[in-house]
C-alpha positions in Angstrom: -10.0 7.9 9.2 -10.4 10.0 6.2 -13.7 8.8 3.4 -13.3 8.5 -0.1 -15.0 7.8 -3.3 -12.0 4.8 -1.4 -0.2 -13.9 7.4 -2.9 -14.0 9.8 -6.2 -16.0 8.8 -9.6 -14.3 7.4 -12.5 -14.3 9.1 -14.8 -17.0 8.5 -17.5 -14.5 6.5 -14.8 -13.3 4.0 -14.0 -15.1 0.5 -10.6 -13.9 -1.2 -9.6 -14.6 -4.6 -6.1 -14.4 -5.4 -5.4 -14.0 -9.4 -2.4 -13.1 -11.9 -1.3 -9.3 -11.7 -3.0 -8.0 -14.9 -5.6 -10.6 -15.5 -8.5 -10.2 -17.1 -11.4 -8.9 -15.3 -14.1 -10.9 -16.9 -12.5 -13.9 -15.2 -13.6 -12.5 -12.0 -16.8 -13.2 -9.6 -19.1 -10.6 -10.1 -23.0 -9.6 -9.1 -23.6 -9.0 -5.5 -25.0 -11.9 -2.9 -27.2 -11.6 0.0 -25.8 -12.8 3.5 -27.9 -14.1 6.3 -28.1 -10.9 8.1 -29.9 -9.2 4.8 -26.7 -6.9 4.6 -25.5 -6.5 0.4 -22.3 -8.2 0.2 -20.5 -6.9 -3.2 -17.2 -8.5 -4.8 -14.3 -6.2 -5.8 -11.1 -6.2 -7.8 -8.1 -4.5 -6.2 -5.3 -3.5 -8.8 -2.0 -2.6 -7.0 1.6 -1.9 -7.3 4.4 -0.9 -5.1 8.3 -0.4 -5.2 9.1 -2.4 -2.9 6.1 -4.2 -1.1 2.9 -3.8 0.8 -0.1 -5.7 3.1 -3.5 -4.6 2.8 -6.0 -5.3 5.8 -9.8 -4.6 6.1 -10.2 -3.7 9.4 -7.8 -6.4 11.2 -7.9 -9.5 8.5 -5.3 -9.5 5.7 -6.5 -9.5 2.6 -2.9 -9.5 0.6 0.4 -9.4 1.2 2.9 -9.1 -1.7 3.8 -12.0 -3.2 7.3 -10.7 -3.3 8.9 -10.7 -0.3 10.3 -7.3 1.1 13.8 -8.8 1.4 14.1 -8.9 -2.5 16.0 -6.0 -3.7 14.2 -4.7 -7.0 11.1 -6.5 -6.0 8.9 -4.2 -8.4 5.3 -6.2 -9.3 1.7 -6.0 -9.3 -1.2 -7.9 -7.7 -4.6 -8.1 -8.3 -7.0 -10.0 -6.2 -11.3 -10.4 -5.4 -12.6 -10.3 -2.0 -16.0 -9.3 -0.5 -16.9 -6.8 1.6 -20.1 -4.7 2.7 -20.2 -1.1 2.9 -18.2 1.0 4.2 -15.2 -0.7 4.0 -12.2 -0.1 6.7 -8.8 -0.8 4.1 -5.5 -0.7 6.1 -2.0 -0.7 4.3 1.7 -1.0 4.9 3.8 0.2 2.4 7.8 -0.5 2.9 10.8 0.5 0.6 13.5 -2.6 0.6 16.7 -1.7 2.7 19.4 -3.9 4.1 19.3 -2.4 7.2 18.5 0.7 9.6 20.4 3.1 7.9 18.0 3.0 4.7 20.7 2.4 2.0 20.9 -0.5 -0.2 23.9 -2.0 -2.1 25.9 -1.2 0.9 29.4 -1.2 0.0 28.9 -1.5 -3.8 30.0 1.3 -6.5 26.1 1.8 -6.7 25.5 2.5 -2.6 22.6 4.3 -2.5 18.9 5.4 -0.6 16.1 3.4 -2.5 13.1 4.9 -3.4 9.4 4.2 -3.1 5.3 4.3 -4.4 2.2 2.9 -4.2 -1.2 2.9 -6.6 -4.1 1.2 -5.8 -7.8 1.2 -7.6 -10.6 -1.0 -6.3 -13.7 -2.0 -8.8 -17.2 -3.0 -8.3 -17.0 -6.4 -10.3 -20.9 -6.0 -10.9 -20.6 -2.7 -12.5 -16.7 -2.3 -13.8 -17.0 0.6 -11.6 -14.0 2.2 -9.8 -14.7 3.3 -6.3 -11.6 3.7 -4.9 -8.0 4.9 -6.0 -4.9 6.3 -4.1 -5.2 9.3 -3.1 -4.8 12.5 -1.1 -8.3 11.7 1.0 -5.8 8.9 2.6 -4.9 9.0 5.9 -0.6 8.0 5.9 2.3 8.1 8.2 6.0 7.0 8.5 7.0 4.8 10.6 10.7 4.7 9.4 12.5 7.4 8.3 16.5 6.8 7.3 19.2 7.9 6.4 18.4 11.3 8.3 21.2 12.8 6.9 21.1 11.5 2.8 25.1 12.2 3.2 24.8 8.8 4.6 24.3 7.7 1.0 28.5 8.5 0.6 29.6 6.7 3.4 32.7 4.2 3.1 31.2 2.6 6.0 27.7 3.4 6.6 26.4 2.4 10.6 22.9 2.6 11.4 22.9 4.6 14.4 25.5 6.6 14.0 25.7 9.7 12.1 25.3 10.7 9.6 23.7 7.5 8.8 20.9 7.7 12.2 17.2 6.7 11.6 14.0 7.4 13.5 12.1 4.0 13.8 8.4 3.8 15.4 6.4 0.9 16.4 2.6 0.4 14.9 0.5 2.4 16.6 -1.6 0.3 18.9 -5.3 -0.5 17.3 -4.2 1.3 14.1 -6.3 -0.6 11.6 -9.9 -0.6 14.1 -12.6 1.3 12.0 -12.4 4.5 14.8 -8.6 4.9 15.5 -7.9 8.7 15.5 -6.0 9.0 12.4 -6.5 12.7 12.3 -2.7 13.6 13.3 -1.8 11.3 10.3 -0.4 14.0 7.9 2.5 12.8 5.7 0.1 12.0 2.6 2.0 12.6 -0.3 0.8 12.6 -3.9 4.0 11.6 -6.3 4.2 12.1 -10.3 4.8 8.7 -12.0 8.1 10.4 -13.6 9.4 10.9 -10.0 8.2 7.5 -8.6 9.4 5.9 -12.2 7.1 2.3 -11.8 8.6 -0.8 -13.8 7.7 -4.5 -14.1 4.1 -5.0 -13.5 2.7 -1.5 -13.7 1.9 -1.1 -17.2 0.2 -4.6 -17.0 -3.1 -2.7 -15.1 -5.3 -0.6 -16.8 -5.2 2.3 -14.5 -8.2 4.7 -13.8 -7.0 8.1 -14.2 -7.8 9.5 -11.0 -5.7 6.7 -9.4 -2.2 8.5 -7.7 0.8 7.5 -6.5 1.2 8.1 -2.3 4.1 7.6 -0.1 5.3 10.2 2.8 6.8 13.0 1.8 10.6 12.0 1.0 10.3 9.1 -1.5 13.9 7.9 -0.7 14.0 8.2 3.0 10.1 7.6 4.0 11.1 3.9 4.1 8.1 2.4 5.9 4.5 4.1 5.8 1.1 3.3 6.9 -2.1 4.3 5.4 -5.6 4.3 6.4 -9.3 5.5 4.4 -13.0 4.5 4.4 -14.9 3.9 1.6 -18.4 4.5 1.6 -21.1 3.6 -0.7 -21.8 6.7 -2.6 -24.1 4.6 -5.5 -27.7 6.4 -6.2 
């Protein structure tokens, strides 16, 4: 897993937070609190948005999952959410574009039949200091899981069949212990940085106030990358 300045239950020691996508932050739990163990436990913020969806994990416990479910066409929003953590911190995300089925279009059979497209920004804040210590970025580890249409002439199809060309996909299973702190991540290459003009956010985004070293990441083909995994450590780089 690569280090940067970056619905199952929680475990018992975790405490998550849940507020309204572009909330104020003074509303949130700040300061830092001592657990039994004498390890710092710290509160952050995490700011995100996605076209369509995505689940965050530390380690193996969800933190957030979307509150718009991936079935919703045009599900464009942001969260934002407080949990705790101790250094370093092990985040895990799974980013998915909404299709109707395995061929990656959507509207199928409409005038407007088409390959969606997808994006994801993240920043995470020290509630104590205001201070961002994590963004999206290239140091993260991603790659895609599902791929479709292979052939984007699949997009013109009268009668598009997942399957069959030109309309065939490539569809991989989670890699086994993909969100453990030492999975091998290091053939995990389809990190892709993406312009907001290309990526083109709407409801929800300009709600945050983003840090500017924040970046958009998806695989490499924003319309056919249609599910994509990504992995980074964060380590506490404070004085």
């Amino acid at each position: 897993m690569k280090t940067l300045l970056k619905k199952s239950s929680l475990c018992a020691a975790m405490l998550l937070t849940l507020s309204a996508c572009g909330s104020d932050s003074s509303s949130d739990t700040s300061g830092d609190t001592t657990d039994t163990s004498g390890d710092t436990t710290k509160t952050f913020r995490m700011d995100a948005w996605a076209d369509n969806w995505f689940a965050v994990y530390m380690d193996e416990d969800l933190l957030m999952e979307d509150s718009v479910s991936i079935d919703t066409e045009r599900s464009f929003n942001a969260e934002s959410f407080t949990f705790t953590a101790n250094y370093p911190i092990n985040l895990n995300f799974i980013l998915k574009d909404y299709k109707e089925n395995d061929t990656g279009l959507e509207y199928i059979g409409a005038t407007n039949q088409q390959m969606g497209d997808g994006g994801f920004i993240m920043q995470l804040t020290d509630t104590a200091t205001n201070t961002v210590v994590a963004v999206s970025s290239s140091d993260w580890a991603c790659t895609v899981i599902h791929d479709a249409p292979l052939d984007k002439s699949c997009e013109s199809e009268a009668n598009p069949v997942a399957g069959t060309a030109p309309c065939d996909f490539e569809s991989l299973e989670e890699p086994t212990g993909w969100k453990v702190a030492g999975y091998d991540d290091s053939g995990w290459t389809a990190t892709t940085l993406h312009s907001a003009a290309d990526v083109d956010p709407k409801i929800g985004y300009d709600e945050i106030s983003w840090d500017s070293s924040a970046a958009f990441v998806w695989g490499p083909d924003l319309e056919t990358n249609n599910t994509v995994l990504c992995r980074v450590t964060i380590d506490d780089l404070s004085p």
